[in-house]
Structures are given as structure tokens and as C-alpha cells.
Residue, then its C-alpha position, 0 to 999 in steps of 0.5 A: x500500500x502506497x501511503x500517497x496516491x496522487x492522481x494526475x501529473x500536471x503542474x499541480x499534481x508534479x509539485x506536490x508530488x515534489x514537495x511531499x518526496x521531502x518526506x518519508x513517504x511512498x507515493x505514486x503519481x497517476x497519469x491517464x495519458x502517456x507524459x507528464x503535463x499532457x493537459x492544460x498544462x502544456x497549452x497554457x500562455x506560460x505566465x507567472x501572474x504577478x496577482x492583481x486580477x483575482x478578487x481579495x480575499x480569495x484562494x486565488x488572491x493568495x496563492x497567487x501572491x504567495x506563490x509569485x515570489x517562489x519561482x526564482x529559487x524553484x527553477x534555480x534548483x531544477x534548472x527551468x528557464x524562469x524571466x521575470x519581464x513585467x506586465x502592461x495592462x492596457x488602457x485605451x478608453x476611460x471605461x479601460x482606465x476605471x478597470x485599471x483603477x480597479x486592478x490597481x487597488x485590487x492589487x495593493x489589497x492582495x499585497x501586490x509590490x511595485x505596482x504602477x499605473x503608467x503614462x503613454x510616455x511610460x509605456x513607449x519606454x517598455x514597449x516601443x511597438x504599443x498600439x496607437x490608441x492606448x493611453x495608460x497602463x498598469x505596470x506590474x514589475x514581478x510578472x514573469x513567464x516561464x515553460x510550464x511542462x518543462x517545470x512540471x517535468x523538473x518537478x516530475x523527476x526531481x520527485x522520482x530522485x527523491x523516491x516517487x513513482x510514475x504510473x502513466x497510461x493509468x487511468x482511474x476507474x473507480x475508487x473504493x474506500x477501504x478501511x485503512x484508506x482506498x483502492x484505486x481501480x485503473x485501466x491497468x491494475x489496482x492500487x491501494x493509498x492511504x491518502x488520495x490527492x485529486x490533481x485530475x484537472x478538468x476531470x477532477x469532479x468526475x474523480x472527486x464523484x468516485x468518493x462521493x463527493x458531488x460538492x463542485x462541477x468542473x466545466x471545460x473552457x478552451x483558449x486557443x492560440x498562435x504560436x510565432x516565429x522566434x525572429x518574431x521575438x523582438x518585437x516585444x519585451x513585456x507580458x502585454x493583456x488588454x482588459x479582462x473580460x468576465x471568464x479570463x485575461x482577454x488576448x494577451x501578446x506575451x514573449x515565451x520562455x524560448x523566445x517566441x511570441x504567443x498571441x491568445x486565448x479566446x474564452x469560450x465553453x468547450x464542446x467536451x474535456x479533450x476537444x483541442x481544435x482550432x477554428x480559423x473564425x475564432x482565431x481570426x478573432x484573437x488577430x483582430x484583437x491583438x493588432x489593438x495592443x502591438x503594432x505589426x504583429x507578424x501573424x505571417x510568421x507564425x509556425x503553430x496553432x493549439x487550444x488549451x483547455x481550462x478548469x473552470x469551477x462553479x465554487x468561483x474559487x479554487x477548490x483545495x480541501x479535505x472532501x467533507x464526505x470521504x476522509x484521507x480524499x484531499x481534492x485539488x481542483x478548479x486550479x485555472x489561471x494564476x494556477x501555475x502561479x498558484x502552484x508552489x505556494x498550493x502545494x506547500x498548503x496541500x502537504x500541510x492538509x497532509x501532515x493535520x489529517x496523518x500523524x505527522x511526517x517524517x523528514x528525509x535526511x537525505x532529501x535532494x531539491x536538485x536536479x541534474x543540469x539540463x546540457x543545451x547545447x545552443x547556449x554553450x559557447x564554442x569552447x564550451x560545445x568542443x569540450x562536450x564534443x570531445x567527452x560525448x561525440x553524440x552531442x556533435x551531431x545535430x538532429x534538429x537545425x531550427x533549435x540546434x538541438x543535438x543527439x546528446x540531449x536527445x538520448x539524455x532526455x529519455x533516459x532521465x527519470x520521468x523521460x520522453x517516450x514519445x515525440x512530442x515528450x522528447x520536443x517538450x524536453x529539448x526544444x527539438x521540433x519546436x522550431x520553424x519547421x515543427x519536426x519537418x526535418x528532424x522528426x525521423x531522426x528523433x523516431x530513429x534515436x527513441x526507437x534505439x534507446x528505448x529498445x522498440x520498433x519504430x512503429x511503436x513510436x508515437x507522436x503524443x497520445x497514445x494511438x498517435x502513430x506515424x508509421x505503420x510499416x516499411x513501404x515494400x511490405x505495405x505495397x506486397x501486403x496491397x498486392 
């Protein structure tokens, strides 16, 4: 019997897996789907929100603010590209400008620090490329961005250092309480925990329901989004938002932590829990919108389109509590935006339901809050790279050009704890296909070098999900299967 049992590996779920390896403890994250952050997390702006927009006095409010502040040592200990580049909210009317009071006042209430509300003249200064007709702004200076899979992957390994375990392709079924805690029926075998930890993000009603507990309604929300070039990057410095609107932040045009622009989301009810389109009507909306804020937005650059789904809970609020009707069942859920933001500071909250419903835990002596150095090889210098090269002849051979990614990185990344299996796990690692061509080239060789080390055919390697093939044979023994 495992003591912790933590279903779902996104954001939520990897950090508190992480903070919770601190501790003596068996635990098990549960993952449907094939690689970690395969939800909301890997489609998301990737923004670290400096915590003036949710209501005073809420969990959202101080999650927020709490969590803000700890990304800096976080993504030092796990080597994740972390920027804090600031935040413009802009104003174009006086309808705009008595919003921008509100968030002003909002902010100094939730405790926000260096907040501003800045003049035209300002703005210019931050962002040369301001649309026209903006007039004011607010200026919040500890916003950052950052590539939430990459942290969540971090999180996922660092916790699998320190002793966790990593169950993917297991979807639960069913839960079955149990005297000294629960059984867990999955797709694949059943599991037995002391304590649950629902982090099922838009599942995390139906999963909450397995125990009972009926006590809040996740509905589906999806945003879609352009993704641009990178020599689309210098076009812009800041995280730029336009007013918000009653479900979310309205478009926002923010630099990536790779130095891409992204340009999105919409806000709209999804048809269903996994219904990631795209629809040219809705992002045409989302340019039209945009091209408000930034002048000469090069949409003609852009190299990829995606949704991301959203938790949207009917509380208002997050949800991270003890269910009132099935004890040792910690639900996590309704975690939308400043969710990411949120997220150290919740799981810090949520090893403390722990430790007051459990008779205390232990600390590891032996706990360790870092993770091995990631080699990118594109930011080594020539010295550098030559050196590495002597060492390992794998990282002299590049396998995507647009990112100058190398072997080296490849092979290191899936053999790391929690590493890729899939195409896309290994893009989410190294950056490779991430680039102008999205694969075009280098995809083959990353199948090629998966198929290697993980001792498998080649058919077998999927693109993401699982079922997503590639191939389904060598071309002779298709055309001989034909005749």
C-alpha cells in the first residue's frame, strides 16, 4: 500500500508530488495519458501572474501572491528557464482606465509590490511597438513567464530522485474506500493509498464523484492560440493583456520562455474535456484583437496553432480541501489561471492538509531539491560545445537545425527519470521540433534515436497520445501486403 496516491501529473499534481518526496513517504503519481503535463498544462500562455486580477480575499488572491515570489529559487534548483519581464495592462478608453483603477487597488489589497499605473510616455519606454490608441497602463514589475511542462517535468523527476513513482497510461476507474484508506481501480491494475490527492484537472469532479463527493462541477473552457516565429521575438519585451473580460485575461501578446511570441486565448465553453481544435473564425478573432495592443504583429510568421483547455469551477474559487464526505480524499481542483502561479505556494498548503489529517511526517535526511543540469547545447559557447564534443561525440551531431538541438540531449532526455517516450515528450524536453519547421526535418531522426534507446520498433513510436502513430510499416511490405 502506497501511503500517497496522487492522481494526475500536471503542474499541480508534479509539485506536490515534489514537495511531499521531502518526506518519508511512498507515493505514486497517476497519469491517464502517456507524459507528464499532457493537459492544460502544456497549452497554457506560460505566465507567472504577478496577482492583481483575482478578487481579495480569495484562494486565488493568495496563492497567487504567495506563490509569485517562489519561482526564482524553484527553477534555480531544477534548472527551468524562469524571466521575470513585467506586465502592461492596457488602457485605451476611460471605461479601460476605471478597470485599471480597479486592478490597481485590487492589487495593493492582495499585497501586490511595485505596482504602477503608467503614462503613454511610460509605456513607449517598455514597449516601443504599443498600439496607437492606448493611453495608460498598469505596470506590474514581478510578472514573469516561464515553460510550464518543462517545470512540471523538473518537478516530475526531481520527485522520482527523491523516491516517487510514475504510473502513466493509468487511468482511474473507480475508487473504493477501504478501511485503512482506498483502492484505486485503473485501466491497468489496482492500487491501494492511504491518502488520495485529486490533481485530475478538468476531470477532477468526475474523480472527486468516485468518493462521493458531488460538492463542485468542473466545466471545460478552451483558449486557443498562435504560436510565432522566434525572429518574431523582438518585437516585444513585456507580458502585454488588454482588459479582462468576465471568464479570463482577454488576448494577451506575451514573449515565451524560448523566445517566441504567443498571441491568445479566446474564452469560450468547450464542446467536451479533450476537444483541442482550432477554428480559423475564432482565431481570426484573437488577430483582430491583438493588432489593438502591438503594432505589426507578424501573424505571417507564425509556425503553430493549439487550444488549451481550462478548469473552470462553479465554487468561483479554487477548490483545495479535505472532501467533507470521504476522509484521507484531499481534492485539488478548479486550479485555472494564476494556477501555475498558484502552484508552489498550493502545494506547500496541500502537504500541510497532509501532515493535520496523518500523524505527522517524517523528514528525509537525505532529501535532494536538485536536479541534474539540463546540457543545451545552443547556449554553450564554442569552447564550451568542443569540450562536450570531445567527452560525448553524440552531442556533435545535430538532429534538429531550427533549435540546434543535438543527439546528446536527445538520448539524455529519455533516459532521465520521468523521460520522453514519445515525440512530442522528447520536443517538450529539448526544444527539438519546436522550431520553424515543427519536426519537418528532424522528426525521423528523433523516431530513429527513441526507437534505439528505448529498445522498440519504430512503429511503436508515437507522436503524443497514445494511438498517435506515424508509421505503420516499411513501404515494400505495405505495397506486397496491397498486392
Amino acid at each position: 500500500m502506497y501511503d500517497i496516491a496522487i492522481i494526475g501529473a500536471g503542474i499541480i499534481g508534479t509539485f506536490i508530488a515534489r514537495e511531499l518526496s521531502r518526506y518519508n513517504l511512498d507515493i505514486v503519481i497517476l497519469e491517464k495519458d502517456n507524459d507528464i503535463s499532457s493537459g492544460a498544462t502544456k497549452a497554457n500562455t506560460g505566465i507567472v501572474h504577478a496577482g492583481y486580477d483575482a478578487k481579495p480575499d480569495t484562494k486565488m488572491a493568495y496563492f497567487n501572491v504567495k506563490g509569485n515570489p517562489m519561482f526564482d529559487k524553484v527553477c534555480e534548483e531544477l534548472d527551468v528557464t524562469f524571466k521575470r519581464k513585467g506586465s502592461l495592462v492596457l488602457g485605451f478608453n476611460e471605461e479601460d482606465m476605471e478597470t485599471i483603477e480597479e486592478l490597481y487597488e485590487r492589487g495593493k489589497k492582495n499585497k501586490v509590490p511595485n505596482l504602477e499605473i503608467i503614462d503613454r510616455e511610460r509605456i513607449e519606454e517598455l514597449e516601443p511597438n504599443i498600439g496607437k490608441d492606448v493611453v495608460r497602463a498598469l505596470y506590474a514589475p514581478t510578472a514573469g513567464i516561464i515553460s510550464p511542462w518543462e517545470l512540471a517535468i523538473g518537478l516530475a523527476e526531481n520527485a522520482m530522485d527523491n523516491g516517487a513513482e510514475l504510473m502513466l497510461n493509468t487511468e482511474v476507474k473507480d475508487i473504493e474506500s477501504m478501511d485503512n484508506g482506498y483502492k484505486i481501480k485503473t485501466n491497468e491494475k489496482e492500487i491501494e493509498a492511504k491518502y488520495i490527492i485529486n490533481c485530475a484537472g478538468v476531470y477532477a469532479d468526475e474523480i472527486s464523484r468516485m468518493v462521493g463527493d458531488n460538492s463542485f462541477k468542473i466545466t471545460p473552457r478552451s483558449g486557443q492560440y498562435y504560436l510565432l516565429d522566434k525572429n518574431a521575438g523582438r518585437i516585444m519585451n513585456t507580458v502585454v493583456f488588454q482588459c479582462p473580460r468576465k471568464f479570463g485575461k482577454g488576448v494577451v501578446i506575451s514573449p515565451t520562455a524560448h523566445g517566441n511570441i504567443i498571441v491568445g486565448p479566446d474564452n469560450e465553453i468547450s464542446p467536451n474535456k479533450d476537444a483541442t481544435e482550432t477554428t480559423g473564425y475564432r482565431l481570426e478573432m484573437i488577430k483582430q484583437t491583438a493588432q489593438k495592443s502591438i503594432d505589426g504583429i507578424p501573424f505571417n510568421k507564425n509556425i503553430t496553432n493549439f487550444t488549451g483547455i481550462r478548469a473552470e469551477p462553479d465554487t468561483g474559487d479554487f477548490i483545495i480541501e479535505e472532501s467533507k464526505v470521504a476522509k484521507g480524499f484531499i481534492n485539488v481542483g478548479g486550479i485555472k489561471s494564476p494556477g501555475l502561479t498558484s502552484s508552489p505556494a498550493i502545494a506547500e498548503y496541500v502537504v500541510e492538509i497532509v501532515k493535520n489529517i496523518s500523524a505527522g511526517l517524517e523528514e528525509k535526511k537525505d532529501f535532494n531539491p536538485r536536479r541534474r543540469k539540463v546540457i543545451r547545447f545552443a547556449e554553450l559557447s564554442n569552447e564550451e560545445k568542443a569540450e562536450l564534443i570531445k567527452k560525448d561525440p553524440s552531442y556533435g551531431k545535430i538532429i534538429c537545425r531550427c533549435e540546434t538541438v543535438t543527439e546528446g540531449e536527445i538520448i539524455d532526455c529519455i533516459n532521465r527519470n520521468a523521460g520522453a517516450t514519445t515525440v512530442d515528450g522528447v520536443k517538450r524536453r529539448t526544444k527539438a521540433g519546436f522550431g520553424r519547421c515543427q519536426g519537418g526535418f528532424c522528426m525521423p531522426r528523433v523516431m530513429e534515436i527513441l526507437a534505439r534507446e528505448l529498445n522498440k520498433d519504430m512503429t511503436d513510436i508515437v507522436k503524443d497520445k497514445t494511438g498517435s502513430y506515424i508509421l505503420t510499416g516499411e513501404t515494400k511490405e505495405i505495397e506486397n501486403e496491397e498486392k
